[in-house]
mmCIF file of the N, C-alpha and C atoms, coordinates in Angstrom:
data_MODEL
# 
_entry.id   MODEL 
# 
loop_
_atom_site.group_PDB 
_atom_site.id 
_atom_site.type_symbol 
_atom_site.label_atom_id 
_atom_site.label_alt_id 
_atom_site.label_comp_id 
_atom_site.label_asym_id 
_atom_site.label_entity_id 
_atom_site.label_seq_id 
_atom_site.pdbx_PDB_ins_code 
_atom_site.Cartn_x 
_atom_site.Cartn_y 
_atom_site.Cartn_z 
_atom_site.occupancy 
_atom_site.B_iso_or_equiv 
_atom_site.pdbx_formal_charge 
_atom_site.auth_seq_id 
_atom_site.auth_comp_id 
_atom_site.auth_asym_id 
_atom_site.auth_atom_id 
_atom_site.pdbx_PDB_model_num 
ATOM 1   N N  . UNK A 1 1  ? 43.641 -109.841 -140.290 1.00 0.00 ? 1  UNK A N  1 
ATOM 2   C CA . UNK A 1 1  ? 44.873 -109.518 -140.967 1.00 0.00 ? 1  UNK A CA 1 
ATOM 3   C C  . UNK A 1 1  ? 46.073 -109.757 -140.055 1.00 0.00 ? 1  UNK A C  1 
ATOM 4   N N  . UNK A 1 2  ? 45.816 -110.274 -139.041 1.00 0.00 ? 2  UNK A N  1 
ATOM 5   C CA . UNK A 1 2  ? 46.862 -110.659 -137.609 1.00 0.00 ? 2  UNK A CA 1 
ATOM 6   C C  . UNK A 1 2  ? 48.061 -111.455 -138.705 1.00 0.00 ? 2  UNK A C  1 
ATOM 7   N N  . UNK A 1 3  ? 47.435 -112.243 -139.496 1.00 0.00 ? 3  UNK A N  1 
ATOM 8   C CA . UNK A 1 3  ? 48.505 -113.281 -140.451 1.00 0.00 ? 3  UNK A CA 1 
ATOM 9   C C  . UNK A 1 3  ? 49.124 -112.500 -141.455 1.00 0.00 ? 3  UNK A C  1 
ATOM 10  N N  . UNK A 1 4  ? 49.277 -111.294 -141.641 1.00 0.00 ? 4  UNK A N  1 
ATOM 11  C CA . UNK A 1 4  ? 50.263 -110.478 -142.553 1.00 0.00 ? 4  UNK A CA 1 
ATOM 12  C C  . UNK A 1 4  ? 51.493 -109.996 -141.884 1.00 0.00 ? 4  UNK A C  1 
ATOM 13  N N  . UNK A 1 5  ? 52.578 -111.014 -142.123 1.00 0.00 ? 5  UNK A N  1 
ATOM 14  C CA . UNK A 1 5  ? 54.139 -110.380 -141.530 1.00 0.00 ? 5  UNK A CA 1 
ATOM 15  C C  . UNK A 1 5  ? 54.006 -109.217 -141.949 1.00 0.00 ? 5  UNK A C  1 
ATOM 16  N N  . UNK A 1 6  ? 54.905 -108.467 -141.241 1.00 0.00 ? 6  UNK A N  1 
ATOM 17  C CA . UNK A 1 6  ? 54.979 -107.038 -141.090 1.00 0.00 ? 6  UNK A CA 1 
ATOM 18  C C  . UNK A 1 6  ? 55.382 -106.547 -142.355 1.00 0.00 ? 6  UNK A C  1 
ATOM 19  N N  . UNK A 1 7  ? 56.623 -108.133 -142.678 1.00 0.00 ? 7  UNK A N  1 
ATOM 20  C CA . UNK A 1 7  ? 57.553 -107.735 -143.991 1.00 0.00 ? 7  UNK A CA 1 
ATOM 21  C C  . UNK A 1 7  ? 57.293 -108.197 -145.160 1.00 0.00 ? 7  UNK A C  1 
ATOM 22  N N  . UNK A 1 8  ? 55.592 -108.504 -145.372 1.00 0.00 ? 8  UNK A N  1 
ATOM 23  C CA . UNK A 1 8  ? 55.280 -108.534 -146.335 1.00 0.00 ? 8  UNK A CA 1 
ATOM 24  C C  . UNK A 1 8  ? 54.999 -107.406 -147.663 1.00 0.00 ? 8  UNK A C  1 
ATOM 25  N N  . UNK A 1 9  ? 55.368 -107.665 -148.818 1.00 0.00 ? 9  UNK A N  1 
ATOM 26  C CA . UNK A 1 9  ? 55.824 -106.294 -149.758 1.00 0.00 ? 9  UNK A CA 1 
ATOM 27  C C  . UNK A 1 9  ? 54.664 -106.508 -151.023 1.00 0.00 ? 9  UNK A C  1 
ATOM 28  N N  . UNK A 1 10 ? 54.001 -107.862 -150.693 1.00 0.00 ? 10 UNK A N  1 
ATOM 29  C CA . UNK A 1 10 ? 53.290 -108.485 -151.703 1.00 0.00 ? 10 UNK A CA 1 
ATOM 30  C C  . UNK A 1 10 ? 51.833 -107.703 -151.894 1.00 0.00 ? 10 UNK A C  1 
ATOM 31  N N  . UNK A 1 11 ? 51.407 -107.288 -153.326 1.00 0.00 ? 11 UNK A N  1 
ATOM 32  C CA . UNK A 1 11 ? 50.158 -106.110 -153.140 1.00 0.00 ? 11 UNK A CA 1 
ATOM 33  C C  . UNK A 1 11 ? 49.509 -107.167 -154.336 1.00 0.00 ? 11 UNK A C  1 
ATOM 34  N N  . UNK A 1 12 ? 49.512 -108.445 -154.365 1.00 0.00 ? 12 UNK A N  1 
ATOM 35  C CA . UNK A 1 12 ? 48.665 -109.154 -155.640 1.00 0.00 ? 12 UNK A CA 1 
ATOM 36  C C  . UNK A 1 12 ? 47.239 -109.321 -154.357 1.00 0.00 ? 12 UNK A C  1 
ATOM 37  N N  . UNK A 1 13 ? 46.206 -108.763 -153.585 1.00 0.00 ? 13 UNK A N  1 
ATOM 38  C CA . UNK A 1 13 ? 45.866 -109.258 -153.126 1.00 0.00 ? 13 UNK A CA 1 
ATOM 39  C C  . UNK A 1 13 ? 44.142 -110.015 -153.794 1.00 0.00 ? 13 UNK A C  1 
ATOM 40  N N  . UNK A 1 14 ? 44.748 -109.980 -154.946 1.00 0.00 ? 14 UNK A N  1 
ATOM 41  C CA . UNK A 1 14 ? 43.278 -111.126 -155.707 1.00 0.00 ? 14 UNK A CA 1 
ATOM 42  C C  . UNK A 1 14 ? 43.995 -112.512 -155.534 1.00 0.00 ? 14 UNK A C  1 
ATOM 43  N N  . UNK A 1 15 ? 45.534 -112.708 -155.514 1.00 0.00 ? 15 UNK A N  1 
ATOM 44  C CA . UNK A 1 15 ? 45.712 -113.888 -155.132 1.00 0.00 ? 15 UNK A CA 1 
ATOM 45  C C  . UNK A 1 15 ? 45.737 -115.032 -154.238 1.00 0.00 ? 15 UNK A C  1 
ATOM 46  N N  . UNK A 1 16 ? 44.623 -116.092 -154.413 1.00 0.00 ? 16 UNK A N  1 
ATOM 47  C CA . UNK A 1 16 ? 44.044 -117.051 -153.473 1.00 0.00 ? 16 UNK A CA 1 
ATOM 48  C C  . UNK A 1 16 ? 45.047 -117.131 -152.227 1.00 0.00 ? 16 UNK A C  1 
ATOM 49  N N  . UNK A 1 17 ? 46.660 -117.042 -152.411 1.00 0.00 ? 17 UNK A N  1 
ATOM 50  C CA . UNK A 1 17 ? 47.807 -117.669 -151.543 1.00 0.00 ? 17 UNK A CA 1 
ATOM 51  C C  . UNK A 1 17 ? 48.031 -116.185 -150.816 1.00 0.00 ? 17 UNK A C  1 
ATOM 52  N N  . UNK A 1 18 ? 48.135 -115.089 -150.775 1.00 0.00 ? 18 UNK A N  1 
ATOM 53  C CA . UNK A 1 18 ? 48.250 -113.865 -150.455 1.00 0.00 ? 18 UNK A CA 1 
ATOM 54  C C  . UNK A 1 18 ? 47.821 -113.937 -148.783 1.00 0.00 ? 18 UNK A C  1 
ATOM 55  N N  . UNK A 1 19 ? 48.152 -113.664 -148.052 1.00 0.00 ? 19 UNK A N  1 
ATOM 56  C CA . UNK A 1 19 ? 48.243 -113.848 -146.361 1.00 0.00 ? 19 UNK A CA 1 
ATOM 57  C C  . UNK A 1 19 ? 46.701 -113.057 -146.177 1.00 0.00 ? 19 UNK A C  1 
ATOM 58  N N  . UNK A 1 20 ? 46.740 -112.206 -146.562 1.00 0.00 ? 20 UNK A N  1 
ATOM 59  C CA . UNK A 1 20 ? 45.445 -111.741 -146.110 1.00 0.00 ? 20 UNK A CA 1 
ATOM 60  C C  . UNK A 1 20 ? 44.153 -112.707 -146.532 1.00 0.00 ? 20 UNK A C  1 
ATOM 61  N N  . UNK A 1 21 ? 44.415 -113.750 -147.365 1.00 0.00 ? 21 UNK A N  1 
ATOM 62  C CA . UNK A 1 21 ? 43.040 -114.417 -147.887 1.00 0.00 ? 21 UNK A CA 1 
ATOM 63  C C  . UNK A 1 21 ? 42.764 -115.584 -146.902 1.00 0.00 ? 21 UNK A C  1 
ATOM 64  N N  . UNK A 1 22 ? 43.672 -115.956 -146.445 1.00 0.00 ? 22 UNK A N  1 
ATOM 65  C CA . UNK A 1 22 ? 43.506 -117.285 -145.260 1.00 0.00 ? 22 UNK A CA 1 
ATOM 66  C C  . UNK A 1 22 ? 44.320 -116.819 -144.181 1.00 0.00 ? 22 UNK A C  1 
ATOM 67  N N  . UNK A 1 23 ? 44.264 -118.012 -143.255 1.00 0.00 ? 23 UNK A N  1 
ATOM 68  C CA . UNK A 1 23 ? 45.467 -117.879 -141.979 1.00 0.00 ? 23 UNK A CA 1 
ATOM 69  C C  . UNK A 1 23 ? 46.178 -118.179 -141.443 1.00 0.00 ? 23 UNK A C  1 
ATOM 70  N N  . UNK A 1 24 ? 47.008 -119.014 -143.244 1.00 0.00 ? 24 UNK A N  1 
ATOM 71  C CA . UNK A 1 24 ? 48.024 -119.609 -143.030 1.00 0.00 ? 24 UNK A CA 1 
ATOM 72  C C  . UNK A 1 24 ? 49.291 -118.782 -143.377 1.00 0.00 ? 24 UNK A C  1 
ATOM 73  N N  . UNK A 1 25 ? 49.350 -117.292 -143.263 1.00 0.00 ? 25 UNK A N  1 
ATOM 74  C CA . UNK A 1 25 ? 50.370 -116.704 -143.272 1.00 0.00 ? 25 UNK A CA 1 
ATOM 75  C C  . UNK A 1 25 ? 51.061 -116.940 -145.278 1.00 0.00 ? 25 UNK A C  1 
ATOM 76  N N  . UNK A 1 26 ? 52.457 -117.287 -144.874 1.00 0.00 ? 26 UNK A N  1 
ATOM 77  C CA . UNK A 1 26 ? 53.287 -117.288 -146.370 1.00 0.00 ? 26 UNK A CA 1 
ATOM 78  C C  . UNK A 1 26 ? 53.362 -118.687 -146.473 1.00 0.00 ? 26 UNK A C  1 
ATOM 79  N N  . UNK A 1 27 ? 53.159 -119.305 -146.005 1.00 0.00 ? 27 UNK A N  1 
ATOM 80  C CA . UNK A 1 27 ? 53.585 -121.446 -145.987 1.00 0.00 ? 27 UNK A CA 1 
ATOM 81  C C  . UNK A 1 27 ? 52.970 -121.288 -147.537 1.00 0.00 ? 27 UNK A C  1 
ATOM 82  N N  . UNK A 1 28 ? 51.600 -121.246 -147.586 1.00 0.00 ? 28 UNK A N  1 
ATOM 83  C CA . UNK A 1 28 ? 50.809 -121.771 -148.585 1.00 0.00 ? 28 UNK A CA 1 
ATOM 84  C C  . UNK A 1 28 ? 51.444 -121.007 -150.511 1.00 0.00 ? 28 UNK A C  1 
ATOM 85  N N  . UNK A 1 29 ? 52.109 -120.138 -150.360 1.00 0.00 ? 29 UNK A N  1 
ATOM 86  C CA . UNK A 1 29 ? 52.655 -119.195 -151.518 1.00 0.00 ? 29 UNK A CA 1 
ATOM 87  C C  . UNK A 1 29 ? 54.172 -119.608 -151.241 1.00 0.00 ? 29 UNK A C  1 
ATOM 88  N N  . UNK A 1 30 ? 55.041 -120.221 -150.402 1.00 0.00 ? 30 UNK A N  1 
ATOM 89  C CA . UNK A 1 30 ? 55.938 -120.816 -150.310 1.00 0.00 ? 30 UNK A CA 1 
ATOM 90  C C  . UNK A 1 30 ? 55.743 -121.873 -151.182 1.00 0.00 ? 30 UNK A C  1 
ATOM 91  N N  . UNK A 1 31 ? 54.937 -123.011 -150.729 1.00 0.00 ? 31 UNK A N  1 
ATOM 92  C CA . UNK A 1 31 ? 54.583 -123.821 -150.916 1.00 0.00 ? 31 UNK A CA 1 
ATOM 93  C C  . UNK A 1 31 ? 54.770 -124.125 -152.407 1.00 0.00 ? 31 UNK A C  1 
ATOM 94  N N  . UNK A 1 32 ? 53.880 -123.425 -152.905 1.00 0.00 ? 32 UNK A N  1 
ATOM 95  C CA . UNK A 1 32 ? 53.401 -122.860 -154.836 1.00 0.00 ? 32 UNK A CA 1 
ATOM 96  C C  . UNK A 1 32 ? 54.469 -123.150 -155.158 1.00 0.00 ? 32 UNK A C  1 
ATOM 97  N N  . UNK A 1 33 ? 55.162 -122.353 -154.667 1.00 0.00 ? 33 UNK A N  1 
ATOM 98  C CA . UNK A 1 33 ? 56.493 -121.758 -155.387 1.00 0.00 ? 33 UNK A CA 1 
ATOM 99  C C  . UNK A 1 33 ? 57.254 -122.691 -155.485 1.00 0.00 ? 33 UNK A C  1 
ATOM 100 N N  . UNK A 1 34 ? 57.426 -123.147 -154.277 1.00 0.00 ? 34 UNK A N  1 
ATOM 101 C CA . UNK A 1 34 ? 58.753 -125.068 -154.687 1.00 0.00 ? 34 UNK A CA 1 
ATOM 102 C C  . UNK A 1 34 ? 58.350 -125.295 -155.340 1.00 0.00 ? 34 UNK A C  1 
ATOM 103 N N  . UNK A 1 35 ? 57.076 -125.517 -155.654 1.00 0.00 ? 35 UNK A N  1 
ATOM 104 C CA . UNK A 1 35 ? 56.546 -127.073 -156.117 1.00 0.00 ? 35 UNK A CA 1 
ATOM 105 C C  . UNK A 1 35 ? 56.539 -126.469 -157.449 1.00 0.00 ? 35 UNK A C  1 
ATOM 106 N N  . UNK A 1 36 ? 56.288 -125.312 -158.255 1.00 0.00 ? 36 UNK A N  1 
ATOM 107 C CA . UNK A 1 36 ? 56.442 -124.487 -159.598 1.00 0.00 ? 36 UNK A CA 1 
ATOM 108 C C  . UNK A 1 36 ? 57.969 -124.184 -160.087 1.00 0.00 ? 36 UNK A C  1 
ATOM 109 N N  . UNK A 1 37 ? 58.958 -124.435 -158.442 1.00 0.00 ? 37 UNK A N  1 
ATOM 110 C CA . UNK A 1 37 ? 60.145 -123.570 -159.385 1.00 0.00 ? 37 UNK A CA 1 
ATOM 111 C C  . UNK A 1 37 ? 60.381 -122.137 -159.342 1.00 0.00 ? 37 UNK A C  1 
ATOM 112 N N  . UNK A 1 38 ? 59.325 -121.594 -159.030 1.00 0.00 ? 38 UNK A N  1 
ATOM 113 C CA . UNK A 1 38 ? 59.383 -120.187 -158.821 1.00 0.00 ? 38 UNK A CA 1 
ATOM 114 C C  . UNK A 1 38 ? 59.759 -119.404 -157.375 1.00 0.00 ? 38 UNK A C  1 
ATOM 115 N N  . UNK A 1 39 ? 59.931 -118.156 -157.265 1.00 0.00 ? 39 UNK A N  1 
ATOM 116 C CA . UNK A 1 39 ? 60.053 -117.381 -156.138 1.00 0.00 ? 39 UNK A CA 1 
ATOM 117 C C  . UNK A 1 39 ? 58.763 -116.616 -156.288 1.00 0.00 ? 39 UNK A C  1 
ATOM 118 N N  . UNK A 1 40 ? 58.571 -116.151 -154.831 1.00 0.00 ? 40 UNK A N  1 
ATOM 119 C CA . UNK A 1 40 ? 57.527 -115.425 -154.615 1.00 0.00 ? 40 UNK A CA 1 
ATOM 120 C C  . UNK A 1 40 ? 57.897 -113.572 -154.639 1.00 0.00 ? 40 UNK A C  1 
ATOM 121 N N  . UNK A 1 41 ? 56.772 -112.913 -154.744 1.00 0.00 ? 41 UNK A N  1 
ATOM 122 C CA . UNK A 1 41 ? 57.146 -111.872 -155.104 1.00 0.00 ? 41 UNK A CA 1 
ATOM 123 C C  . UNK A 1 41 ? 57.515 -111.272 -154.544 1.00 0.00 ? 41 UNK A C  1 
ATOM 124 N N  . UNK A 1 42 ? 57.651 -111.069 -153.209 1.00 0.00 ? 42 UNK A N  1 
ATOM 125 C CA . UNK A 1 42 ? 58.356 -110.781 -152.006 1.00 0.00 ? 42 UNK A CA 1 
ATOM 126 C C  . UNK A 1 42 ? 59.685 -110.595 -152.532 1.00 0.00 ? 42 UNK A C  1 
ATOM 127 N N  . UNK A 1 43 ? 59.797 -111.245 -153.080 1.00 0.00 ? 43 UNK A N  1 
ATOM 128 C CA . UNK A 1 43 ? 61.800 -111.305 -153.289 1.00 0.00 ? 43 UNK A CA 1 
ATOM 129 C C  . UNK A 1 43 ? 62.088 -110.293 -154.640 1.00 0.00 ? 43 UNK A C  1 
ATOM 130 N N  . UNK A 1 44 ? 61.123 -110.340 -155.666 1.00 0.00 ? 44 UNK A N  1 
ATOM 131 C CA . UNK A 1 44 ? 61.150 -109.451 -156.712 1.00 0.00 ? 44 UNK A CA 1 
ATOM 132 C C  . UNK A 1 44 ? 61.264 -107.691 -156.435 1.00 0.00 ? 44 UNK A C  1 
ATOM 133 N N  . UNK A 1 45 ? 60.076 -107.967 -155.357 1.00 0.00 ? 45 UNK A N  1 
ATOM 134 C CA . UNK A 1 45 ? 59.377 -106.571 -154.927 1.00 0.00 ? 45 UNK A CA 1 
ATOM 135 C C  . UNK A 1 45 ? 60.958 -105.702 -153.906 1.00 0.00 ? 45 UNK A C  1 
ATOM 136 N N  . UNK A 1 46 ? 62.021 -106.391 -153.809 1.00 0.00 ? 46 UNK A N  1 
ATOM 137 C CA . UNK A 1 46 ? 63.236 -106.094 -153.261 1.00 0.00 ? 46 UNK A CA 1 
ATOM 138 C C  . UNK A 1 46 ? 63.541 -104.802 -154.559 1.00 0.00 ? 46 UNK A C  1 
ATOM 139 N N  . UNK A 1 47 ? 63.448 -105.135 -155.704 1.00 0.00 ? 47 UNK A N  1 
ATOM 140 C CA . UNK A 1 47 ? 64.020 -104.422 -156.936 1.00 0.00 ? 47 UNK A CA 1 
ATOM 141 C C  . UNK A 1 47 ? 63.049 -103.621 -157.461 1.00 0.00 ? 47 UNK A C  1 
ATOM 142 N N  . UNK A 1 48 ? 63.969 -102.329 -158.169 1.00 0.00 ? 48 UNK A N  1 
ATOM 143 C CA . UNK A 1 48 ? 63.234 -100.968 -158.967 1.00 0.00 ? 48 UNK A CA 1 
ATOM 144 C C  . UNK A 1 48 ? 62.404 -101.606 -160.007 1.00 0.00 ? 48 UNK A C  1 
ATOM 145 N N  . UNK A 1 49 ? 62.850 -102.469 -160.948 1.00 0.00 ? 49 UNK A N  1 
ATOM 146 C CA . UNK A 1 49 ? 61.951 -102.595 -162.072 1.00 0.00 ? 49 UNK A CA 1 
ATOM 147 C C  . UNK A 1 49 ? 61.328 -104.015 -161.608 1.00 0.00 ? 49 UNK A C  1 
ATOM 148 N N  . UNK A 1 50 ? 60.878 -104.856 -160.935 1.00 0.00 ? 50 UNK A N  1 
ATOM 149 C CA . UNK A 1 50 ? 60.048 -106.018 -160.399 1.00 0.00 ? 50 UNK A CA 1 
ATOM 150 C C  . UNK A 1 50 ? 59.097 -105.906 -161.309 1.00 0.00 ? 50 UNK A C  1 
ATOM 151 N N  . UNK A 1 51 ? 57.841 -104.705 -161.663 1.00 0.00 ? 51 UNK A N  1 
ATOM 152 C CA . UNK A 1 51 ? 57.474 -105.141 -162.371 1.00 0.00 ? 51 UNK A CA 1 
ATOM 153 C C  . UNK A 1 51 ? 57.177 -105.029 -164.062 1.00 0.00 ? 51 UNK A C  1 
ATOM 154 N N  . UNK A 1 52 ? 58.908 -105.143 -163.855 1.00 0.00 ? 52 UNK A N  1 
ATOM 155 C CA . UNK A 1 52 ? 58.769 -105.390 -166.012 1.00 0.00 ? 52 UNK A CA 1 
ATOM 156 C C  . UNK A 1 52 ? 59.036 -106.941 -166.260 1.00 0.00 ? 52 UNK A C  1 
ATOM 157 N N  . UNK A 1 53 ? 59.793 -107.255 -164.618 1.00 0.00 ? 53 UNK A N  1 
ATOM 158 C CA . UNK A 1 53 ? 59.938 -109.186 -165.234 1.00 0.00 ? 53 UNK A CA 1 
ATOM 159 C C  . UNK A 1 53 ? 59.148 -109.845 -165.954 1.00 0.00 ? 53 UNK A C  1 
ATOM 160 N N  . UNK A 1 54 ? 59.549 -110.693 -166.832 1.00 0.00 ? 54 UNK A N  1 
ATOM 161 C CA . UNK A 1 54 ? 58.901 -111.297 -168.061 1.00 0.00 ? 54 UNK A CA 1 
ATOM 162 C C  . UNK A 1 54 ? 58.257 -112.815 -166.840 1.00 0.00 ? 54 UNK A C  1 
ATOM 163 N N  . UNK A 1 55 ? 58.538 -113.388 -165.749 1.00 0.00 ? 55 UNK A N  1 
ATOM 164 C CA . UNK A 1 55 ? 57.966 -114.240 -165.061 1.00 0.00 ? 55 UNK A CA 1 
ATOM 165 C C  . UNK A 1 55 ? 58.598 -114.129 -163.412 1.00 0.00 ? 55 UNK A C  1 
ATOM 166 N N  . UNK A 1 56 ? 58.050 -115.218 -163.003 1.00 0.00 ? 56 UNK A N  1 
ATOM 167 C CA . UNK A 1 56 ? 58.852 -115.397 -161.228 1.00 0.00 ? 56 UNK A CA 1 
ATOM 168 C C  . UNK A 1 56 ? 59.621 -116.465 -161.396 1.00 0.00 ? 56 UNK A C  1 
ATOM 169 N N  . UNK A 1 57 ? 60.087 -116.678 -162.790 1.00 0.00 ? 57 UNK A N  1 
ATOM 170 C CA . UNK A 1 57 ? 61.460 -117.633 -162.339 1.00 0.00 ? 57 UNK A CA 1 
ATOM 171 C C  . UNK A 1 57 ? 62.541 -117.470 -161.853 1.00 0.00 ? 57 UNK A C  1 
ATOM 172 N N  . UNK A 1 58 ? 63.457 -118.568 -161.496 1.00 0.00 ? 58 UNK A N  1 
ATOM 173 C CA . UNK A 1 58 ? 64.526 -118.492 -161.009 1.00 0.00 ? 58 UNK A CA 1 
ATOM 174 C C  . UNK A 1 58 ? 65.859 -117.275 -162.389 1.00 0.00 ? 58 UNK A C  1 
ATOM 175 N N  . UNK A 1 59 ? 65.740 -117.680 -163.194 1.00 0.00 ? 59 UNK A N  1 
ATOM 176 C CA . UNK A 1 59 ? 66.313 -117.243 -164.411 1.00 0.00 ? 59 UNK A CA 1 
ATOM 177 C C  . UNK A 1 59 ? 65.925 -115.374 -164.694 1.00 0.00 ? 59 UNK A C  1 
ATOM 178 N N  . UNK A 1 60 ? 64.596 -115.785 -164.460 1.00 0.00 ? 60 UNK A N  1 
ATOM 179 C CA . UNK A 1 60 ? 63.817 -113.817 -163.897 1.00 0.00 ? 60 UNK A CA 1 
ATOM 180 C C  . UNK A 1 60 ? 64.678 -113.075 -163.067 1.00 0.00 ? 60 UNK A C  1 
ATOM 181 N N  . UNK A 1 61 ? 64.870 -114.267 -161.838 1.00 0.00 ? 61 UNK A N  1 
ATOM 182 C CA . UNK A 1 61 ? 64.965 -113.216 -160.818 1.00 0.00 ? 61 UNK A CA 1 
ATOM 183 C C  . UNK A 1 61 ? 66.586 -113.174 -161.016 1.00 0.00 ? 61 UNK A C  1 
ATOM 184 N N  . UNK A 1 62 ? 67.534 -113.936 -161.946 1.00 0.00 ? 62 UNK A N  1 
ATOM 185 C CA . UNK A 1 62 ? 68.865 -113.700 -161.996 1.00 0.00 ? 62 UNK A CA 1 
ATOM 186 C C  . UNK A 1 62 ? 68.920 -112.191 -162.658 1.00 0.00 ? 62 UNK A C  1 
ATOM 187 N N  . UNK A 1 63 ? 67.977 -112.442 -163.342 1.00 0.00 ? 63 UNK A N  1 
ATOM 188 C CA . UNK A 1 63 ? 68.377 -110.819 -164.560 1.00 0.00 ? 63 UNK A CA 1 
ATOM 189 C C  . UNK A 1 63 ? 68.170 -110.010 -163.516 1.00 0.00 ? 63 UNK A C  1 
ATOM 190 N N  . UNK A 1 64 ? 66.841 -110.067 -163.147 1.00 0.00 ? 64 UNK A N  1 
ATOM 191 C CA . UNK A 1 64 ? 66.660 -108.634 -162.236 1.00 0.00 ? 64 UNK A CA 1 
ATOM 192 C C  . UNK A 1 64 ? 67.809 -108.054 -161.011 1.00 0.00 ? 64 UNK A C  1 
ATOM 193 N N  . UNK A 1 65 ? 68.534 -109.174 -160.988 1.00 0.00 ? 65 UNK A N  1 
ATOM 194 C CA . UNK A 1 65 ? 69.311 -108.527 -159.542 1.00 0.00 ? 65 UNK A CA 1 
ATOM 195 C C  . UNK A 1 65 ? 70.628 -108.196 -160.650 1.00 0.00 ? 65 UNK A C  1 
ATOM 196 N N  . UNK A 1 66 ? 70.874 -108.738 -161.371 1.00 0.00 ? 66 UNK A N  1 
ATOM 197 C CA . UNK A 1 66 ? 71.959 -108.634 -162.573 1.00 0.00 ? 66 UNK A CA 1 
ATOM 198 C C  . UNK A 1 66 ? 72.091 -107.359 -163.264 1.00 0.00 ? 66 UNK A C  1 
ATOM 199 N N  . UNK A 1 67 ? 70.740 -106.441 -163.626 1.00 0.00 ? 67 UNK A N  1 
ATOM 200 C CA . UNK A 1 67 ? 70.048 -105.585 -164.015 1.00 0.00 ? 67 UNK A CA 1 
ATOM 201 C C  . UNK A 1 67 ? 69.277 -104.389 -163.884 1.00 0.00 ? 67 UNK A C  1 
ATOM 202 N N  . UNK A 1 68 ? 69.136 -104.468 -162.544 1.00 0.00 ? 68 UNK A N  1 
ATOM 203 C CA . UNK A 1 68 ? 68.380 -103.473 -161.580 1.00 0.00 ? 68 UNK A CA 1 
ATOM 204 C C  . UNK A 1 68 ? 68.887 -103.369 -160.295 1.00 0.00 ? 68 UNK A C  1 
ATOM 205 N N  . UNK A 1 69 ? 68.496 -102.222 -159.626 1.00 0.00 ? 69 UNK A N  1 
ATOM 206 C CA . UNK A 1 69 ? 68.760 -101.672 -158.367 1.00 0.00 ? 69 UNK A CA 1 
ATOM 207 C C  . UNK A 1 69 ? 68.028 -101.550 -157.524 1.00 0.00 ? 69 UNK A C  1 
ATOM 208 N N  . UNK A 1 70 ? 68.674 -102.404 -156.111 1.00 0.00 ? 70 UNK A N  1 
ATOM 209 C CA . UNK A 1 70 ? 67.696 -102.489 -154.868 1.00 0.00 ? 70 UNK A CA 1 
ATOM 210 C C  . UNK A 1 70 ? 67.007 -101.475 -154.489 1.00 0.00 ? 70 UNK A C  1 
ATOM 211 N N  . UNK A 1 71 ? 65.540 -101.544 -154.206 1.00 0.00 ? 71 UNK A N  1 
ATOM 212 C CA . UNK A 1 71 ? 64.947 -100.200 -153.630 1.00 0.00 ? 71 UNK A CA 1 
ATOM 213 C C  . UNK A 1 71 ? 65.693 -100.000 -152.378 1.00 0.00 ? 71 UNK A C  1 
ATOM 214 N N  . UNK A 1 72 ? 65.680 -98.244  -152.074 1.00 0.00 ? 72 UNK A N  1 
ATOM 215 C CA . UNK A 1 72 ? 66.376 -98.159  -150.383 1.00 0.00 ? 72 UNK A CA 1 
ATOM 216 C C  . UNK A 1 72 ? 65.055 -97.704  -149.606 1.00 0.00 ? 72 UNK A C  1 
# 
């Protein structure tokens, strides 16, 4: 688990890209994400309601910061 940044917030850990499953750290869920368009959840998991978002799009994550309040 040496490959889990400290400041990771991400708890999907059935997902193949998730730092704890390999030991390539966040590259590989970076990666996803360009190439989909999407953000990773890291950035969602910043906000109170993260998980009522309807997806991890870019357009998602406008509402949510538009809409909700940063956890402290």
């Amino acid at each position: 688990m040496s490959n889990l940044s400290t400041f990771c917030t991400c708890t999907n850990y059935k997902c193949k890209l998730h730092p704890r499953n390999h030991d390539k750290g966040c590259a590989p869920c970076i990666e996803k994400n360009l190439k989909t368009k999407e953000l990773p959840s890291c950035y969602f998991n910043l906000f109170e309601d993260a998980d009522k978002r309807k997806s991890d799009g870019f357009e998602a994550f406008c509402e949510l910061v538009q809409n909700s309040k940063c956890k402290e």
